[in-house]
C-alpha positions in Angstrom: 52.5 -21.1 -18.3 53.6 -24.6 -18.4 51.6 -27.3 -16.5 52.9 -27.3 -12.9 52.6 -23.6 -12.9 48.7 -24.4 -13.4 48.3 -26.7 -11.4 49.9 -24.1 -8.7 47.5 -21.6 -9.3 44.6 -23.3 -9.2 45.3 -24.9 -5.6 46.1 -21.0 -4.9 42.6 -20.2 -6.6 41.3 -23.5 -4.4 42.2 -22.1 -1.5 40.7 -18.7 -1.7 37.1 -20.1 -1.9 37.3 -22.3 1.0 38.7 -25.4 -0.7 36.3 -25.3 -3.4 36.6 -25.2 -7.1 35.0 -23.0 -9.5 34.3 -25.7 -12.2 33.0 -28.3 -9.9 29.4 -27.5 -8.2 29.2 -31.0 -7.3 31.7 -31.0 -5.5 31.5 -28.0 -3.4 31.6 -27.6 0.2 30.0 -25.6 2.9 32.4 -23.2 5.1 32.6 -26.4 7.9 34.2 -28.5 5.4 31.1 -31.1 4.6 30.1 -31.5 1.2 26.9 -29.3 0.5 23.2 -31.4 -0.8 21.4 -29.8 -3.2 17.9 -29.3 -4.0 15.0 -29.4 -1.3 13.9 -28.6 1.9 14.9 -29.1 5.4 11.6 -30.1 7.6 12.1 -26.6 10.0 11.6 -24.6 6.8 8.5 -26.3 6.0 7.5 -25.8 9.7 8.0 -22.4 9.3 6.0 -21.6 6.3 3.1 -24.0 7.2 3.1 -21.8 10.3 2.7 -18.2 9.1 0.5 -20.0 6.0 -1.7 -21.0 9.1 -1.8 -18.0 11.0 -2.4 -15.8 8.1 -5.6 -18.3 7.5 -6.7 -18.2 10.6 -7.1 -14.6 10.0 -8.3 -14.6 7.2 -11.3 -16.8 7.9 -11.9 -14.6 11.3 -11.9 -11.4 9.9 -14.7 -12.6 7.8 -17.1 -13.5 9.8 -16.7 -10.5 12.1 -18.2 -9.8 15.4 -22.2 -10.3 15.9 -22.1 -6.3 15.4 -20.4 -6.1 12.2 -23.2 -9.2 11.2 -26.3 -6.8 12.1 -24.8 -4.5 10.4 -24.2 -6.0 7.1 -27.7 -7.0 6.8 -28.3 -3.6 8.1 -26.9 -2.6 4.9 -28.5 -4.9 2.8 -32.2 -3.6 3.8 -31.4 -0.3 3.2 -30.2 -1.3 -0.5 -33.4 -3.2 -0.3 -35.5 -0.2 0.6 -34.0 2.2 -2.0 -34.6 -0.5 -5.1 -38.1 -0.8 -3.9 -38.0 3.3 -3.5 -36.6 3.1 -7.3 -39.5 0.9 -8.3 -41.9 3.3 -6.6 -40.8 6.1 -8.7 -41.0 4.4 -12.5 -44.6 3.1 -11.1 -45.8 6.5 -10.3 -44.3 7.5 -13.8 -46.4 5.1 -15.9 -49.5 5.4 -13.7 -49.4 9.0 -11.7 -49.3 7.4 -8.5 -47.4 4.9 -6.1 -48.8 1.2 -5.4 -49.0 -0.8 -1.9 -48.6 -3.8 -3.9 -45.1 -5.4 -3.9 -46.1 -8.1 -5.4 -46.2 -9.3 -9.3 -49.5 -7.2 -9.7 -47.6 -4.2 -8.2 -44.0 -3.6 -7.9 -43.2 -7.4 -8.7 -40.0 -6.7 -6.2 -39.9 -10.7 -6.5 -39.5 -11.2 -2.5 -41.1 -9.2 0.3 -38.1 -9.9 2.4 -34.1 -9.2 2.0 -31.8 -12.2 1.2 -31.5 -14.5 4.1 -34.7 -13.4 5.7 -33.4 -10.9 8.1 -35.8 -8.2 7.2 -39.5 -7.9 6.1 -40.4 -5.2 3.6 -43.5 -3.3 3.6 -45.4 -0.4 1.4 -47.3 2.2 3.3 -49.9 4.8 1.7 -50.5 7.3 4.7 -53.8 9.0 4.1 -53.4 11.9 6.3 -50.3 12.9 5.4 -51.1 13.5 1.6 -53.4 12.5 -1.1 -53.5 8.8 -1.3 -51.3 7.4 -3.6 -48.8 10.2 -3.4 -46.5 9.4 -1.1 -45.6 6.3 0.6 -43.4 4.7 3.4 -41.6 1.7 3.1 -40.4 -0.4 5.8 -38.0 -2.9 6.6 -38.9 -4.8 10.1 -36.1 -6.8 11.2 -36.7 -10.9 11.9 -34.9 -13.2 14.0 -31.6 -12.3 15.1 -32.0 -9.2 13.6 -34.6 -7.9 15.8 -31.9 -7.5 18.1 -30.1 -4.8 16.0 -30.3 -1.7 17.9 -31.8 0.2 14.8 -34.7 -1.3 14.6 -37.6 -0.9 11.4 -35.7 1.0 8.9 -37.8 3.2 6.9 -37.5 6.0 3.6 -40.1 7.6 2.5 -41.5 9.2 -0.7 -39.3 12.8 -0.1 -36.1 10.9 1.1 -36.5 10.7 5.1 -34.6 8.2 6.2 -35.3 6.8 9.8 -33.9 6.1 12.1 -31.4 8.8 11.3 -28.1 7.8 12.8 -28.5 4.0 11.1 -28.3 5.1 7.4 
């Protein structure tokens, strides 16, 4: 092909893409005929993200902190983990000394604190005398304080041969 034939073809090939040229990004143009900018964002596309970025934080940061149910009953939870460690304790006390302790303390159990992380519930050792020799068997307790007293539930207690009351909160 000689040079006018060229020239022919690419106005041809010009014309196909909308008066733009395959070689030159620079200077292409959008479909209405204005040159196209490159790079960045326009300010509604911004908008847009920063609004669903927002809205998935705002639920986010609700869904954690729950309703004042969900809050009772996470600490609910956290007594009765609180209960079966001191239940665990119990157990590898009565091993090394053939019976349980009322103590919870460092000359005792040594559980560290008598009440659960944050101070929603109180924990406390039993050793019922009527109920079997003393020193084996025990009930431990965990009163709720606070805001917590309002948890339907109530004291939360396990005993030495797994009874767990009340029975519909465990």
């Amino acid at each position: 092909m000689n040079r006018p034939q060229e020239e022919t073809a690419m106005k041809r090939n010009a014309r196909k893409h909308n008066g733009t040229s395959r070689t030159s990004f620079l200077n292409a143009r959008n479909p209405l005929g204005s040159r196209r900018r490159c790079g960045g964002f326009k300010l509604i596309e911004l908008a847009a993200v920063l609004a669903v970025a927002s809205t998935l934080g705002i639920s986010a940061v609700s869904a954690s902190y729950g309703s004042a149910e969900d809050r009772l009953q996470a600490q609910r939870v956290n007594a009765q983990a609180a209960l079966s460690r001191v239940a665990e304790l119990q157990e590898a006390h009565f091993l090394l000394n053939k019976r349980y302790t009322q103590q919870l303390g460092s000359e005792g159990l040594d559980v560290g604190s008598t009440v659960t992380p944050g101070g929603h519930y109180a924990l406390s050792v039993e050793l019922p005398a009527g109920a079997c020799p003393e020193g084996y068997c025990y009930i431990l307790s965990a009163v709720p304080q606070g805001a917590q007293a309002d948890d339907e539930c109530g004291t939360l207690s396990l005993t030495s041969d797994g009874t767990k009351l009340p029975a519909g909160c465990w």
